[in-house]
LOTORLUM-977707 format. One record per atom (N, C-alpha, C, O, CB): residue in one letter; atom name; x, y negated, z negated. Coordinates in steps of 0.2 Angstrom, whole numbers. Each point is the difference from the previous one (the first is absolute). Glycine has a CB too. Layout:
% residues N
r residuo A	atomo CA	xx X	yy Y	zz Z
...
//
This chain:
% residues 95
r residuo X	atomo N	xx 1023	yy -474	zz -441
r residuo X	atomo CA	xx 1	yy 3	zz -7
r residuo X	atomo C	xx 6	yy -4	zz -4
r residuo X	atomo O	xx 0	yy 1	zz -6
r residuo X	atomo CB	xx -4	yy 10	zz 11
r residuo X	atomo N	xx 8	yy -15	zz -1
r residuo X	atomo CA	xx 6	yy -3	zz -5
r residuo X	atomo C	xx -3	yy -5	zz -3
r residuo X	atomo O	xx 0	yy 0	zz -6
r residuo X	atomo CB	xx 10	yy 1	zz 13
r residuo X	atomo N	xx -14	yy -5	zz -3
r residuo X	atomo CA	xx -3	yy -7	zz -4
r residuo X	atomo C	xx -3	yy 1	zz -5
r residuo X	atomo O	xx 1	yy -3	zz -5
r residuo X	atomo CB	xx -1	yy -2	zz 14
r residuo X	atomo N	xx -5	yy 11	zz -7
r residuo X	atomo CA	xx -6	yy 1	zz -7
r residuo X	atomo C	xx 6	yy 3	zz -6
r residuo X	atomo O	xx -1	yy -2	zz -6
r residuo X	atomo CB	xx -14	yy 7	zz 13
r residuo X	atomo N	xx 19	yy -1	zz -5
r residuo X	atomo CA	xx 4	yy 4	zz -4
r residuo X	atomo C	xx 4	yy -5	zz -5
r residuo X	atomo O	xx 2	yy 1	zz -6
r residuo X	atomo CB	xx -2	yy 9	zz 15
r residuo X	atomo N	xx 3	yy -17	zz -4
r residuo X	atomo CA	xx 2	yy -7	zz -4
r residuo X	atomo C	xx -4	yy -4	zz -4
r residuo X	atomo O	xx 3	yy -4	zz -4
r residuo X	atomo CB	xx 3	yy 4	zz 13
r residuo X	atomo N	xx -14	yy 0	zz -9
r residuo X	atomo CA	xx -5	yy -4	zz -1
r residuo X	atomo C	xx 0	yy 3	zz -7
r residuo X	atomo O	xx -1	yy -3	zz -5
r residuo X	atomo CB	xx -4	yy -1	zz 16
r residuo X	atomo N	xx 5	yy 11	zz -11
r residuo X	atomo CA	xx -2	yy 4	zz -6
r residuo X	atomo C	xx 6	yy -2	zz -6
r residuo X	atomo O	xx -1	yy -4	zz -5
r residuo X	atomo CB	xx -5	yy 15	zz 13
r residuo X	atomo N	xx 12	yy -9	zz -5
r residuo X	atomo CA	xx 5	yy -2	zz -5
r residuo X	atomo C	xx 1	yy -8	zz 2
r residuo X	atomo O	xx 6	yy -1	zz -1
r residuo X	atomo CB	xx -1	yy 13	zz 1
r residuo X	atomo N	xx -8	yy -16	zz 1
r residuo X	atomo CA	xx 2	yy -8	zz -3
r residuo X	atomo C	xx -9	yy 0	zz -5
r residuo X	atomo O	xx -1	yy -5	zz -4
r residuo X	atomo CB	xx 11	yy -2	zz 18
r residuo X	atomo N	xx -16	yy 13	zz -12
r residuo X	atomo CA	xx -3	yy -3	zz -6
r residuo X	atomo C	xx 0	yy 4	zz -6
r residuo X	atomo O	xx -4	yy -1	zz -4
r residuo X	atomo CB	xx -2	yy -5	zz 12
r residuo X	atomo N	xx 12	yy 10	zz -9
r residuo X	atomo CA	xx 4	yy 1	zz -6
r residuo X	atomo C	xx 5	yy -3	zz -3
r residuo X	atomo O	xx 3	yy 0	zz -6
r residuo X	atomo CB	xx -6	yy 8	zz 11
r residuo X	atomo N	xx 5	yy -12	zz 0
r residuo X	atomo CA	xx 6	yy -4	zz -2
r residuo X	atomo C	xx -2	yy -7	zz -4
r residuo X	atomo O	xx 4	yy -3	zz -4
r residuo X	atomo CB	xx 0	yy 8	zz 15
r residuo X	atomo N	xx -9	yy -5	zz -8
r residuo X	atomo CA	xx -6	yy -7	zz -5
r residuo X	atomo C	xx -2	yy 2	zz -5
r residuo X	atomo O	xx -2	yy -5	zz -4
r residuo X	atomo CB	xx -3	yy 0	zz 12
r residuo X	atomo N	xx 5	yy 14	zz -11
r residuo X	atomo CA	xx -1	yy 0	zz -5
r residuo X	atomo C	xx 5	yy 0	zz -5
r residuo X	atomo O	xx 0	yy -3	zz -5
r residuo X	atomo CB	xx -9	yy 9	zz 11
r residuo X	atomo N	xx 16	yy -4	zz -2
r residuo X	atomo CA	xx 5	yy 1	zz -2
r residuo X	atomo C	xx 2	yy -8	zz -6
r residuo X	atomo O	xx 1	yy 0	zz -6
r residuo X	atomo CB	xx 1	yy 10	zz 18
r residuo X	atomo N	xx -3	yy -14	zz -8
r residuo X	atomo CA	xx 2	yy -8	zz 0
r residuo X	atomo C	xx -6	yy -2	zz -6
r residuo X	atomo O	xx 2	yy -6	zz -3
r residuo X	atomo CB	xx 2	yy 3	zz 18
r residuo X	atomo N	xx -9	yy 6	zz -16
r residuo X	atomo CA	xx -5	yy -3	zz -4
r residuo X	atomo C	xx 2	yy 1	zz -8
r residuo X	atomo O	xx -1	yy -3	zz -4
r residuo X	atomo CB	xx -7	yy 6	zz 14
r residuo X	atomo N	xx 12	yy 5	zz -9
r residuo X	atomo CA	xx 1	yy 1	zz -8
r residuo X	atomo C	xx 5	yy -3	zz -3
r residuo X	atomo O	xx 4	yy -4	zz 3
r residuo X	atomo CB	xx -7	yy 13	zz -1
r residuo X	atomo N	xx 4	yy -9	zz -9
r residuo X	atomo CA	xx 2	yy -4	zz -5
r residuo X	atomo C	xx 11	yy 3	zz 0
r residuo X	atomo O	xx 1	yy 6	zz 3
r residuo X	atomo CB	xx -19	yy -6	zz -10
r residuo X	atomo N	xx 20	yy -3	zz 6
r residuo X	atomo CA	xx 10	yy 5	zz 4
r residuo X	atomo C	xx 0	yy 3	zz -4
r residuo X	atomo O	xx 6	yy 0	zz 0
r residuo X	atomo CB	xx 3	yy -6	zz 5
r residuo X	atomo N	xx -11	yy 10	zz -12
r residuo X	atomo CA	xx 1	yy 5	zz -1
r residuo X	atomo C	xx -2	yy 6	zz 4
r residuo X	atomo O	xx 4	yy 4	zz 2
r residuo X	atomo CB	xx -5	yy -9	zz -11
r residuo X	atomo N	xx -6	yy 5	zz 10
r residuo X	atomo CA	xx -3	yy 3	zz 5
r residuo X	atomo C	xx 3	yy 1	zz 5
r residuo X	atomo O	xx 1	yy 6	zz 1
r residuo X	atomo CB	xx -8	yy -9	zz -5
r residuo X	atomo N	xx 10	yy -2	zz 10
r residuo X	atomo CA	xx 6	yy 1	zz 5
r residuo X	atomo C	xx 5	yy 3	zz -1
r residuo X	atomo O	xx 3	yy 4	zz 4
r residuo X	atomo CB	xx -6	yy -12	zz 0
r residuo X	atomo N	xx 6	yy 6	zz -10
r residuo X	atomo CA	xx 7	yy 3	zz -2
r residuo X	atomo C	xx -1	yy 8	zz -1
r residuo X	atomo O	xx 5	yy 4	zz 0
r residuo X	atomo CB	xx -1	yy -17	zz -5
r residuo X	atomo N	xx -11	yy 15	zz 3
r residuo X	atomo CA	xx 0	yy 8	zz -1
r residuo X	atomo C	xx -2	yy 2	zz 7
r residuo X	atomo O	xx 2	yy 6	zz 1
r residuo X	atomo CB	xx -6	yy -5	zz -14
r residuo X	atomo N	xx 0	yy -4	zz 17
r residuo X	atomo CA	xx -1	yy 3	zz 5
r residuo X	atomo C	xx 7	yy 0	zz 4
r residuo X	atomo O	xx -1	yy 3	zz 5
r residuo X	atomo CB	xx -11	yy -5	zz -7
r residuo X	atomo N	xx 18	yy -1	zz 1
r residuo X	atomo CA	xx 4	yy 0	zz 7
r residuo X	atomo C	xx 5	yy 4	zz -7
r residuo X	atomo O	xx 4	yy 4	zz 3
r residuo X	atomo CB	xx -5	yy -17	zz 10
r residuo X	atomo N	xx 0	yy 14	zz -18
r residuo X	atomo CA	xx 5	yy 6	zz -7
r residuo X	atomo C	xx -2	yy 9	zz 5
r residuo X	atomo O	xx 4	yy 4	zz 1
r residuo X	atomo CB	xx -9	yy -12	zz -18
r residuo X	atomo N	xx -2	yy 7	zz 19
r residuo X	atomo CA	xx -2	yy 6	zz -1
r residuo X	atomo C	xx -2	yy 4	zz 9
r residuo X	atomo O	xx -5	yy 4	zz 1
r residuo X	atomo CB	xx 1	yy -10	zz -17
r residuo X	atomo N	xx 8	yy 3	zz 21
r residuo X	atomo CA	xx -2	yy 1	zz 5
r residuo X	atomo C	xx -3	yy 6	zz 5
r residuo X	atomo O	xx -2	yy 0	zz 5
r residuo X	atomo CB	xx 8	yy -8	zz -8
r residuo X	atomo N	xx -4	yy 16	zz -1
r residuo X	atomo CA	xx -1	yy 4	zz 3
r residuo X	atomo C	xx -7	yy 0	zz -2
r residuo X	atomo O	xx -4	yy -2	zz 4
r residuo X	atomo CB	xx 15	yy 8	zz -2
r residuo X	atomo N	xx -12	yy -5	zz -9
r residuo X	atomo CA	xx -6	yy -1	zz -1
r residuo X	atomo C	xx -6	yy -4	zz 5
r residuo X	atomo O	xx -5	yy 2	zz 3
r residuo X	atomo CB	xx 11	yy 2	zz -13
r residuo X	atomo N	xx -4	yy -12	zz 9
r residuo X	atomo CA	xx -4	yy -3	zz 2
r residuo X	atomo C	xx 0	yy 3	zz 7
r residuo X	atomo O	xx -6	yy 1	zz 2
r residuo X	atomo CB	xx 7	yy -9	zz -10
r residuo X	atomo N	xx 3	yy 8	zz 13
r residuo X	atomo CA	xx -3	yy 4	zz 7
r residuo X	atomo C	xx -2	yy 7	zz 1
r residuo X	atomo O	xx 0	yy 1	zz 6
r residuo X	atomo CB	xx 6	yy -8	zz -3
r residuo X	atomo N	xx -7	yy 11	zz -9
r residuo X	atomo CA	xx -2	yy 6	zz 2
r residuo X	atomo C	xx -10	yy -4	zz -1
r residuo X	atomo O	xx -4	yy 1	zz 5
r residuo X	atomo CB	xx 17	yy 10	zz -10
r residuo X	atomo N	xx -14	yy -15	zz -1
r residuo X	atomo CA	xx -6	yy -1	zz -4
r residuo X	atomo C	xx -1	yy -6	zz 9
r residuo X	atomo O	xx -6	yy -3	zz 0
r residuo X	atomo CB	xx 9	yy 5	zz -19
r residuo X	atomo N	xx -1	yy -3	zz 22
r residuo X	atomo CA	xx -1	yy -6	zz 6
r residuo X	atomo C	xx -5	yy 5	zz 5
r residuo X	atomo O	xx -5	yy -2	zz 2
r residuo X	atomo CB	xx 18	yy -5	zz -4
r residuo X	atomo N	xx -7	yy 13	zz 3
r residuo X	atomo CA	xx 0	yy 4	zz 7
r residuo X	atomo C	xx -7	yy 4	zz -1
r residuo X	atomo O	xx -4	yy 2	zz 4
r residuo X	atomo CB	xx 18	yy 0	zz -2
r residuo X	atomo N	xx -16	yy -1	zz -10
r residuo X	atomo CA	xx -4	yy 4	zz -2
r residuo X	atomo C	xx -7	yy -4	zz 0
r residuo X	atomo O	xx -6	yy 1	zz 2
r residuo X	atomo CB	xx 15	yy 6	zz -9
r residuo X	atomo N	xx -7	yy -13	zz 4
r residuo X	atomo CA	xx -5	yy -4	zz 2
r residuo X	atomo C	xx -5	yy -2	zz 8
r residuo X	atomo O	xx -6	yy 1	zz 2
r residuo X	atomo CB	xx 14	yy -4	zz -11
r residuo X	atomo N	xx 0	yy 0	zz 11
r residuo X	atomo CA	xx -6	yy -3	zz 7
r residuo X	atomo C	xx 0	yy 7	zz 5
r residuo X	atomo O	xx -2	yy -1	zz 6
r residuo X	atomo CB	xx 6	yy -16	zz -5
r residuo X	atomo N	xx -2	yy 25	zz -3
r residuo X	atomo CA	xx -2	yy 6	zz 5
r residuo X	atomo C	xx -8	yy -1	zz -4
r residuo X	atomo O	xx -4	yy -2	zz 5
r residuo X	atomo CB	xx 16	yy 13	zz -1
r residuo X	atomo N	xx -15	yy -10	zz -9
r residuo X	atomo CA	xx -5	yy 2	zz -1
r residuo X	atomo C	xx -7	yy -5	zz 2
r residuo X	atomo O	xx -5	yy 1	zz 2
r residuo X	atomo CB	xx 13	yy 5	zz -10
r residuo X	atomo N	xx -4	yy -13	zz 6
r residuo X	atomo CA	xx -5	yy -7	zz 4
r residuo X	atomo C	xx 0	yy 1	zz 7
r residuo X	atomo O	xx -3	yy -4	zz 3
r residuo X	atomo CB	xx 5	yy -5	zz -12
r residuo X	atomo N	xx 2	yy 13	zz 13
r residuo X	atomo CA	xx 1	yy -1	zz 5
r residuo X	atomo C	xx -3	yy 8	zz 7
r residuo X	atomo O	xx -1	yy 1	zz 6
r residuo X	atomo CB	xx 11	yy -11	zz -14
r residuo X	atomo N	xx -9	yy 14	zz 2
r residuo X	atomo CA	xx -2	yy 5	zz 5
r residuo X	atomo C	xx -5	yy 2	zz 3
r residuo X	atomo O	xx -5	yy -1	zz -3
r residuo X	atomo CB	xx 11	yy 2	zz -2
r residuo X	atomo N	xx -6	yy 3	zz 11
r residuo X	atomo CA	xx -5	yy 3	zz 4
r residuo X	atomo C	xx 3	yy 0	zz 6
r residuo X	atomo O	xx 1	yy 5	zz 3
r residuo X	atomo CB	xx -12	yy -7	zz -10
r residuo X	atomo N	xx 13	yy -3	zz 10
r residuo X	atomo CA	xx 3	yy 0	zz 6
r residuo X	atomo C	xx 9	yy 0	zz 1
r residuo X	atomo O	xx 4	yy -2	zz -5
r residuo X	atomo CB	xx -15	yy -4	zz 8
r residuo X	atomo N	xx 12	yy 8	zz 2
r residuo X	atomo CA	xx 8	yy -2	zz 2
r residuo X	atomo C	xx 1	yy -6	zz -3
r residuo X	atomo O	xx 3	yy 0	zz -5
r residuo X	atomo CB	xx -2	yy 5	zz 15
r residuo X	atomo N	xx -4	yy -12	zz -5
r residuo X	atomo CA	xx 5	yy -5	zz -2
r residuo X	atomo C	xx -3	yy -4	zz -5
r residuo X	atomo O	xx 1	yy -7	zz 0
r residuo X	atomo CB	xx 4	yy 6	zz 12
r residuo X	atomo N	xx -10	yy 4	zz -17
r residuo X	atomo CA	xx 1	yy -4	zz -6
r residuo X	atomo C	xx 6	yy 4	zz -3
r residuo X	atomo O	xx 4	yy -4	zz -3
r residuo X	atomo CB	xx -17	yy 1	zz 1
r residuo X	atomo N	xx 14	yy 9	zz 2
r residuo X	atomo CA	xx 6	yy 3	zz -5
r residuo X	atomo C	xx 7	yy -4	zz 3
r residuo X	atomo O	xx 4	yy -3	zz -3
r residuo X	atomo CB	xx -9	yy 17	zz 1
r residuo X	atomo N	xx 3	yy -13	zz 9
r residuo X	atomo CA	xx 8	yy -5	zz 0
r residuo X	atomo C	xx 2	yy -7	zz 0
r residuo X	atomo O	xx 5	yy -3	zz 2
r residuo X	atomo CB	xx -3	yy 11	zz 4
r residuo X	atomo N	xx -10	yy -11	zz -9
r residuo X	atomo CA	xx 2	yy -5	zz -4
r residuo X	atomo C	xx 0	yy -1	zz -4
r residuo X	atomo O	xx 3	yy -6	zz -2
r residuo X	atomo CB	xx -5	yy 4	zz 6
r residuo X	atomo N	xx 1	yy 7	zz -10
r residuo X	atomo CA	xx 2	yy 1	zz -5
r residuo X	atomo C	xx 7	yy 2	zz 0
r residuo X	atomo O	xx 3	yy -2	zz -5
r residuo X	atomo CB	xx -15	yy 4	zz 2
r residuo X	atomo N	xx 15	yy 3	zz 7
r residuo X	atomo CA	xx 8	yy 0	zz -1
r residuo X	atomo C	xx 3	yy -7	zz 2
r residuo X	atomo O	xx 5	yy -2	zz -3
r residuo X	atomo CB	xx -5	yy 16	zz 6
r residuo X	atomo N	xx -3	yy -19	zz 2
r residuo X	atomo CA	xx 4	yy -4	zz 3
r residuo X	atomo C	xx 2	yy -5	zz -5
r residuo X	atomo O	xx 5	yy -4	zz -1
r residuo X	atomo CB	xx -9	yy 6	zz 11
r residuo X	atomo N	xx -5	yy 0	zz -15
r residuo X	atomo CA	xx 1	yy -6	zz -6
r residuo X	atomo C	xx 5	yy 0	zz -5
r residuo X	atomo O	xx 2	yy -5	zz -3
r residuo X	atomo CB	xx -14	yy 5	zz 5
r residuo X	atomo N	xx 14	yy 7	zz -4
r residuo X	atomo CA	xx 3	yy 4	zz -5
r residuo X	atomo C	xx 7	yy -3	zz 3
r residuo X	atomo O	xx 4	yy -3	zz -3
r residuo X	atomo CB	xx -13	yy 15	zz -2
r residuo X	atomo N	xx 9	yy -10	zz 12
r residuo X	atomo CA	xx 5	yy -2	zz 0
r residuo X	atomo C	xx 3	yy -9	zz 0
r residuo X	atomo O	xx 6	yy -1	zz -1
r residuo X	atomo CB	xx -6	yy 14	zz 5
r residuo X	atomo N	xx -4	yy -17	zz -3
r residuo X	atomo CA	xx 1	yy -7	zz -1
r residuo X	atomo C	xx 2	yy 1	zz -7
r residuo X	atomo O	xx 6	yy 1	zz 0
r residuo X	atomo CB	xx -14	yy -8	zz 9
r residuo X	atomo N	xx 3	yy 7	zz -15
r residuo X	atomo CA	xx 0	yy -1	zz -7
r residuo X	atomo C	xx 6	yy 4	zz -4
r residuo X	atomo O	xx 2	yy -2	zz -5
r residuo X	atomo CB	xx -14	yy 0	zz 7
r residuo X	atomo N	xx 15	yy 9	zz 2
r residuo X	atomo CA	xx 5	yy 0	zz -2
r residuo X	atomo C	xx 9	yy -5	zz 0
r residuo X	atomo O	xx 4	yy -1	zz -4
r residuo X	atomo CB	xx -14	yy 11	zz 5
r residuo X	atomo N	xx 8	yy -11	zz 7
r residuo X	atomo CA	xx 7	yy -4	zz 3
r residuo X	atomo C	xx -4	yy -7	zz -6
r residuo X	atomo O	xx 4	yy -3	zz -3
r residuo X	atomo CB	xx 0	yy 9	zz 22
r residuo X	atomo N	xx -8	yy -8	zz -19
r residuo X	atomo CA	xx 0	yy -8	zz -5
r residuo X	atomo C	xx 1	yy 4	zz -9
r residuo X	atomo O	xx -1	yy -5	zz -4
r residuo X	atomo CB	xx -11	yy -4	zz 14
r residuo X	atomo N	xx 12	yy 12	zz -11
r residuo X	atomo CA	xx 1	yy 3	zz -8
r residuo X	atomo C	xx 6	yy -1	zz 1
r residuo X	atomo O	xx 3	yy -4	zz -3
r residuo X	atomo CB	xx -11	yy 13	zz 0
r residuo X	atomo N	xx 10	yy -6	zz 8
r residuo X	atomo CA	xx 10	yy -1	zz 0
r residuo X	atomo C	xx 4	yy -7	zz 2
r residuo X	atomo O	xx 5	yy -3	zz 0
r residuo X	atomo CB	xx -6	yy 17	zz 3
r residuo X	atomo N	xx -4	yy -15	zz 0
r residuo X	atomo CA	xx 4	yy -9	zz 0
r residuo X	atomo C	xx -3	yy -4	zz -6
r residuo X	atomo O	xx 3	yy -4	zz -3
r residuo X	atomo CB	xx -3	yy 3	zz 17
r residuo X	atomo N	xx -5	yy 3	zz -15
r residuo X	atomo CA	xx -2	yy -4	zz -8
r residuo X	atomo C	xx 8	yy 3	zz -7
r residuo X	atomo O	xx 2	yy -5	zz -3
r residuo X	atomo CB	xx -21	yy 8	zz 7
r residuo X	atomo N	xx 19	yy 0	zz -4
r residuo X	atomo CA	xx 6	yy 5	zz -5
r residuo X	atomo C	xx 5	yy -5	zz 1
r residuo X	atomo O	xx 1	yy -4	zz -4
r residuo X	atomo CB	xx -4	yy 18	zz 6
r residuo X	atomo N	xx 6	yy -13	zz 5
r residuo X	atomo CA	xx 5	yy -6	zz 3
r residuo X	atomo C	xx -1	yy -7	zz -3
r residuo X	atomo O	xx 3	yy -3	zz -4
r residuo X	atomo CB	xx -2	yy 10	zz 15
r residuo X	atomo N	xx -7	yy -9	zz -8
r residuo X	atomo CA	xx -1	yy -6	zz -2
r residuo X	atomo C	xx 0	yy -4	zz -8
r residuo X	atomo O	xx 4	yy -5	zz -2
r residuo X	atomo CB	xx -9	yy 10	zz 12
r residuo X	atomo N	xx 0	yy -1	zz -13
r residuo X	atomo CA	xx -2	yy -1	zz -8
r residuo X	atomo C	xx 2	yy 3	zz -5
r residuo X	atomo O	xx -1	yy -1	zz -6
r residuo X	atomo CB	xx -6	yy -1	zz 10
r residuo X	atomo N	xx 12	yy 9	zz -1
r residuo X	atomo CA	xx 0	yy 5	zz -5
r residuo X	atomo C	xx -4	yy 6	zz -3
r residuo X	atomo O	xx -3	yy 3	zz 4
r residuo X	atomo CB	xx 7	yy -12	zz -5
r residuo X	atomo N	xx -3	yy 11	zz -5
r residuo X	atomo CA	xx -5	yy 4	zz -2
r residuo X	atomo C	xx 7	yy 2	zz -8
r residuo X	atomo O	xx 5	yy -2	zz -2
r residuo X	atomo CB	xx -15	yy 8	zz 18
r residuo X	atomo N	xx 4	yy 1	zz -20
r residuo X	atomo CA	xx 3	yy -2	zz -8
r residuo X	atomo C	xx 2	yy 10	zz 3
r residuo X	atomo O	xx -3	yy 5	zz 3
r residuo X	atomo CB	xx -7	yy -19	zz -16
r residuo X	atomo N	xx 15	yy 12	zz 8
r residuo X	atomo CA	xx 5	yy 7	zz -2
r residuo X	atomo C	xx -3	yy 5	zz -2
r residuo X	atomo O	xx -6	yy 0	zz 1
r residuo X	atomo CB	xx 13	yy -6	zz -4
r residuo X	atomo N	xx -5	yy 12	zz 1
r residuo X	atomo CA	xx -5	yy 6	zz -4
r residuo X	atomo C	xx 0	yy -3	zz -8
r residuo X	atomo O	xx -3	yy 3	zz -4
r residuo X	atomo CB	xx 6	yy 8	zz 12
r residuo X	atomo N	xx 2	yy -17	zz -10
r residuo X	atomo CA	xx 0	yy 0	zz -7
r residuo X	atomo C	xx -6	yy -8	zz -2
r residuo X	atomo O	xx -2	yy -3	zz -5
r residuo X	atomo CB	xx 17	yy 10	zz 5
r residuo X	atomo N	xx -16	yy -8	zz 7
r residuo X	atomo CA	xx -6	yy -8	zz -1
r residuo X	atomo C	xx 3	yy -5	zz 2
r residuo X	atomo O	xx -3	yy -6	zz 0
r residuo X	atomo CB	xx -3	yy 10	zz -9
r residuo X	atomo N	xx 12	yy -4	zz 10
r residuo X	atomo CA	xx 4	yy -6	zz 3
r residuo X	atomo C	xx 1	yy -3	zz 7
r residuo X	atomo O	xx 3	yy 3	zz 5
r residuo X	atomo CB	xx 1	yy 2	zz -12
r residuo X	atomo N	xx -6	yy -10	zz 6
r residuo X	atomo CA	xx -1	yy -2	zz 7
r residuo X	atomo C	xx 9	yy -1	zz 3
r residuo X	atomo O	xx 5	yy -3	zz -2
r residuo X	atomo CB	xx -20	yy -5	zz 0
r residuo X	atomo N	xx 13	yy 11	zz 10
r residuo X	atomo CA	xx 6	yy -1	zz 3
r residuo X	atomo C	xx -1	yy -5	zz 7
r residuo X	atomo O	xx -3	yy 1	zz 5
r residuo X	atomo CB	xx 7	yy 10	zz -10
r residuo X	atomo N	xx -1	yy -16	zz 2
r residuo X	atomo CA	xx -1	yy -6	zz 7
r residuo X	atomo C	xx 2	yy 3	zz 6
r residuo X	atomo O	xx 4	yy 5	zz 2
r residuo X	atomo CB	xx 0	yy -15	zz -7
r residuo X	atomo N	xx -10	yy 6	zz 9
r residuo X	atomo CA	xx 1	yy 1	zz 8
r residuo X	atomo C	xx 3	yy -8	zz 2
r residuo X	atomo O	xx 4	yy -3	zz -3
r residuo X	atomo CB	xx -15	yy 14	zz 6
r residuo X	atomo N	xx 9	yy -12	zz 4
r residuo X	atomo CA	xx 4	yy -6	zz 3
r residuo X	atomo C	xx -3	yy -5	zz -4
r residuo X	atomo O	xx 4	yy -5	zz -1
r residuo X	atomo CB	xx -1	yy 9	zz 12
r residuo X	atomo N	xx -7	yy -4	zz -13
r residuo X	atomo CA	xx -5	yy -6	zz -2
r residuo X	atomo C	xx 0	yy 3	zz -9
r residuo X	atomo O	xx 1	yy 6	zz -1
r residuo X	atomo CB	xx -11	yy -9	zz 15
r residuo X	atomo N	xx 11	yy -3	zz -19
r residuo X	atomo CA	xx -1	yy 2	zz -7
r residuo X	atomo C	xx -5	yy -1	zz -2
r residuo X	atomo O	xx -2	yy -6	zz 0
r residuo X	atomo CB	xx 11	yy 5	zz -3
r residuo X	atomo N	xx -15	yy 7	zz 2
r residuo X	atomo CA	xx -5	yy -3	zz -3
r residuo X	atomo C	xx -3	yy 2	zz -8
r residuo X	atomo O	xx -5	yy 2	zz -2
r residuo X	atomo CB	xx 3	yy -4	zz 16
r residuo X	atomo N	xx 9	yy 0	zz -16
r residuo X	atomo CA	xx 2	yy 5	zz -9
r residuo X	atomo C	xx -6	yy -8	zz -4
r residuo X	atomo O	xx -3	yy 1	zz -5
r residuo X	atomo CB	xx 24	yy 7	zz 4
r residuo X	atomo N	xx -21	yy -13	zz 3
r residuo X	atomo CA	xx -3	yy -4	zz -5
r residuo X	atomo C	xx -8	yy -2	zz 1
r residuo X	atomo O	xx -3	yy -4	zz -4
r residuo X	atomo CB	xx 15	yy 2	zz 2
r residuo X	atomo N	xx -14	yy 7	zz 9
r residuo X	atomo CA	xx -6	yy -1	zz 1
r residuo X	atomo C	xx -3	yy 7	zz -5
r residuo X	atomo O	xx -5	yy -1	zz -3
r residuo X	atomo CB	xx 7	yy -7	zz 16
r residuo X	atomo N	xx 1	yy 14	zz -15
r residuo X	atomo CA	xx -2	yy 6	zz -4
r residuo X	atomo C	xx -2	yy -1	zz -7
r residuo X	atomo O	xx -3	yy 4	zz -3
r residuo X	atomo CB	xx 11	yy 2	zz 10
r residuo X	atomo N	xx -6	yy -13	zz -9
r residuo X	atomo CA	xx 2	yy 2	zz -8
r residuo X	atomo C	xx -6	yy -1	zz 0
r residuo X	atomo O	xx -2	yy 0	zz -6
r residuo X	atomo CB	xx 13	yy -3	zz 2
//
């Protein structure tokens, strides 16, 4: 159940990596949401049995622990639209 629950959230993670850094930068802005809209997701692709649901929580929980290292990493924008650096600047890839 860990591996598939890891495989789910690395092939979210490729989706993650695909979008354009506005896009990343709202999705690590906006994180409860995005992991409620995650957990709700892959329970419904996933349900009927035990250990599809608790691959769907294992996954929710990968994709949340990488939302928050993403945040750390890259950042994310303020309530006023202001991006606030993480470790990495990535203010002149947005413009």
């Amino acid at each position: 159940m860990f591996s598939m629950g890891f495989v789910v959230a690395l092939g979210l993670l490729v989706m993650f990596a695909r979008l354009p850094w506005r896009g990343k930068l709202w999705l690590t802005s906006h994180p409860l949401t995005v992991d409620i809209a995650v957990f709700i997701g892959l329970s419904a692709l996933h349900w009927g049995t035990f250990s599809g649901l608790m691959v769907a929580a294992i996954g929710s929980l990968f994709c949340s622990i990488t939302l928050s290292l993403a945040k750390r990493v890259i950042g994310s924008f303020d309530q006023h639209g202001n991006y606030t650096r993480g470790f990495l600047d990535v203010s002149q890839r947005i413009q």
